[in-house]
C-alpha positions in Angstrom: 137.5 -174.9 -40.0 139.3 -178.1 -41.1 137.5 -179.9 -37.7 133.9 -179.1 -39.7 135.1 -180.1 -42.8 136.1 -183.3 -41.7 133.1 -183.8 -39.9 131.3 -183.1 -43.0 133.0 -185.2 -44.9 132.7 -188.1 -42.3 128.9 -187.2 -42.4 128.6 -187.6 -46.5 131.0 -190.5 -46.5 127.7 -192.3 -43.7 125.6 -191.2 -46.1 127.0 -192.9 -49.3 127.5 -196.1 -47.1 123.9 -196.3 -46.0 122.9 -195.4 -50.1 125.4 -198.4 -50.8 123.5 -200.8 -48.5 120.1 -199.5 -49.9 121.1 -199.9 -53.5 122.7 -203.5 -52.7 119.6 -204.6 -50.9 117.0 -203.4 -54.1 119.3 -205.2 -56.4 119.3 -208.4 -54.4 115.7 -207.9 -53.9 115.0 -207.9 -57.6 117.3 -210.5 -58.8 116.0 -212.5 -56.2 112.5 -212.5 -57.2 113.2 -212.3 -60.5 111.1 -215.4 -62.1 110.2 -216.4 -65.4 106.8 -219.3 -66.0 107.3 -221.3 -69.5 105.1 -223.9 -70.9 101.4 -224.8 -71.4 101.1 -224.4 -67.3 102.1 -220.9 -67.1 99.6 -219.7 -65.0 100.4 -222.1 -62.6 103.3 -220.7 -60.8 105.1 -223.7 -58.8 107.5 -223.8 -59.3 109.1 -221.8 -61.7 111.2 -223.0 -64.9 113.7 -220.1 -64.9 115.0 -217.4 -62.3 118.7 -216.6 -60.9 119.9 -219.7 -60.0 119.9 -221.3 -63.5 122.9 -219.3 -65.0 126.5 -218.7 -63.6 126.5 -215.1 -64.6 123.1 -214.2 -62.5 124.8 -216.2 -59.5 128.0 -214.0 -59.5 125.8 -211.2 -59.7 123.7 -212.2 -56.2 126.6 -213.3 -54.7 128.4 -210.4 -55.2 125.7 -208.3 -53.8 124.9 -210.6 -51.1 128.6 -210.3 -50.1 128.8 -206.0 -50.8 126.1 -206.2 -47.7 127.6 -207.9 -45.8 131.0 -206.2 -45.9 128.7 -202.6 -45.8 126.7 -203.6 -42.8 130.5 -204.5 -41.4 132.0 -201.0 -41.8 129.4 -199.2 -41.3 130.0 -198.8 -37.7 133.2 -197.3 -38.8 131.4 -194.5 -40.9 128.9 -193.7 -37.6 131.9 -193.5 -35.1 133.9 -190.5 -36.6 130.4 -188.8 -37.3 129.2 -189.2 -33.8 132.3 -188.7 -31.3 134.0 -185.7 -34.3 137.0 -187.9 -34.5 138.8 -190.2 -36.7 139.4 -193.8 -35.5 142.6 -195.0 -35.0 146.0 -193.2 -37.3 146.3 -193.4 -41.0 146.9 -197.4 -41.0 143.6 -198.1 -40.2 141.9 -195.6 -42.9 144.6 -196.9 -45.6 143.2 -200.5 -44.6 139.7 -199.3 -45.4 140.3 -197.6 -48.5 142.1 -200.9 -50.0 139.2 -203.5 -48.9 136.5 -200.5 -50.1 138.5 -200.6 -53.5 138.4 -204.5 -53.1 134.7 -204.3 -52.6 133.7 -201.8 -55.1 135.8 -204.1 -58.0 133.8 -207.1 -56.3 130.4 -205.8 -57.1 131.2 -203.9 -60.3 132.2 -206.9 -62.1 129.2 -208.4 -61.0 127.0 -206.1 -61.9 129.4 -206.3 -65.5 128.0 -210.1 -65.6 124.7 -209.6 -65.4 125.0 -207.2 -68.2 126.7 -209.0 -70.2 124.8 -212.3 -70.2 121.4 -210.1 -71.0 123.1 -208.0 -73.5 124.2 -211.1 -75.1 120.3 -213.3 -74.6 119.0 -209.9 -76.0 121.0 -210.0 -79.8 117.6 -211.7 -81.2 114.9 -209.8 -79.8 112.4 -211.0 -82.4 113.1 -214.6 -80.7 111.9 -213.1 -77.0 108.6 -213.4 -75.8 107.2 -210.7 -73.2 108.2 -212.3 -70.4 111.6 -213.0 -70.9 112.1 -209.2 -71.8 110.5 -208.3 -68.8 113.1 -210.6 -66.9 115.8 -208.8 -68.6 114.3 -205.7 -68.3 114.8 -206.2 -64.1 118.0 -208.1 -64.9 119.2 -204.8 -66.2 117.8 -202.0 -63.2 119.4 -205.0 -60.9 122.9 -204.4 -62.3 122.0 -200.9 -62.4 121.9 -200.9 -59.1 124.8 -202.3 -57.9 126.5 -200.3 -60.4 125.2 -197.1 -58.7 126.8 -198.6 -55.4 129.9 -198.7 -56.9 129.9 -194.9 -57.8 128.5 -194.8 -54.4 131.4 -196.3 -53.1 134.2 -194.8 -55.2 133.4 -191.5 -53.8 133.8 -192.7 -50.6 136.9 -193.9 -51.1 137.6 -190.1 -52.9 136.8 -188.9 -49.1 138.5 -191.0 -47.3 142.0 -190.7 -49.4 141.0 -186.9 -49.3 140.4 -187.3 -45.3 143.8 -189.0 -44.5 145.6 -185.5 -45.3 143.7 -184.1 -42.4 
C-alpha cells in the first residue's frame, strides 16, 4: 500500500511540474508580446514605444520566469524517474536538496510575479488618465503575474509532497 501511494504521489508531484512549466511558458509568452503603439503613427506598428523592456519591474518579472523554466525543464527528469522505474532516486539528501532549491525557486518567481503587480497596481491609481490601450497592457500585465503566481501554488504543493514523500 505505501509502494502505490508513493507512486501516486510521485505521479501528481510530474504533473504539478509539467503545469509549472506550462504556466511559466504562457506568462512569458504574454509578457513577451505584450506591446503598447503611442503617438500620431499608431497604426504603424514598428517599432513599438512601450513593451517589457522599458521598466525594471517587467524585467524582473521575465527574468524570473525565464529562469523558473529553465530550472523546471532541469528537474523535471527528476519528477519522470521515480514515476517511471516505482523508485525514489538516491536517499533523503538528494530529495532535501530539491525541496530547498524548489523553495528557492518558488520565492524566485513569486516575488516576480509580486513586481509586476505592484508596478500596474501602482500605473493603475489614475484610471481616468489611461487610455484603452494601456489598460489593455495592464490587463495582460496582470493574467501574466497571475500566472506565475499559479506556478508558485503549483510548486508549493510539490514541495508539500516531497517533504511528505521523505517519511516513506
Amino acid at each position: 500500500m505505501a509502494a502505490f501511494s508513493q507512486r501516486a504521489l510521485a505521479a501528481v508531484s510530474l504533473v504539478l511540474r509539467v503545469l509549472t512549466l506550462l504556466l511559466l511558458i504562457a506568462s512569458l509568452i504574454i509578457m513577451v508580446t505584450n506591446k503598447i503603439y503611442f503617438g500620431p503613427f499608431s497604426a504603424v506598428e514598428d517599432p513599438p514605444n512601450f513593451t517589457f523592456r522599458d521598466r525594471l519591474a517587467y524585467r524582473y518579472v521575465v527574468s524570473a520566469a525565464v529562469i523558473g523554466c529553465a530550472y523546471t525543464l532541469l528537474v523535471l527528469p527528476f519528477d519522470v524517474i521515480p514515476v517511471a522505474q516505482g523508485r525514489k532516486i538516491g536517499r533523503g539528501g538528494a530529495t532535501v536538496v530539491l525541496i530547498f532549491t524548489d523553495v528557492v525557486f518558488a520565492v524566485l518567481i513569486a516575488t516576480g510575479a509580486a513586481a509586476g503587480l505592484g508596478l500596474t497596481v501602482d500605473s493603475q491609481r489614475f484610471p481616468e488618465l489611461l487610455d484603452s490601450d494601456t489598460k489593455n497592457f495592464c490587463n495582460m500585465v496582470d493574467l501574466s503575474c497571475g500566472l506565475m503566481l499559479g506556478a508558485t501554488v503549483c510548486m508549493v504543493i510539490m514541495i508539500t509532497i516531497s517533504a511528505h514523500l521523505l517519511n516513506y
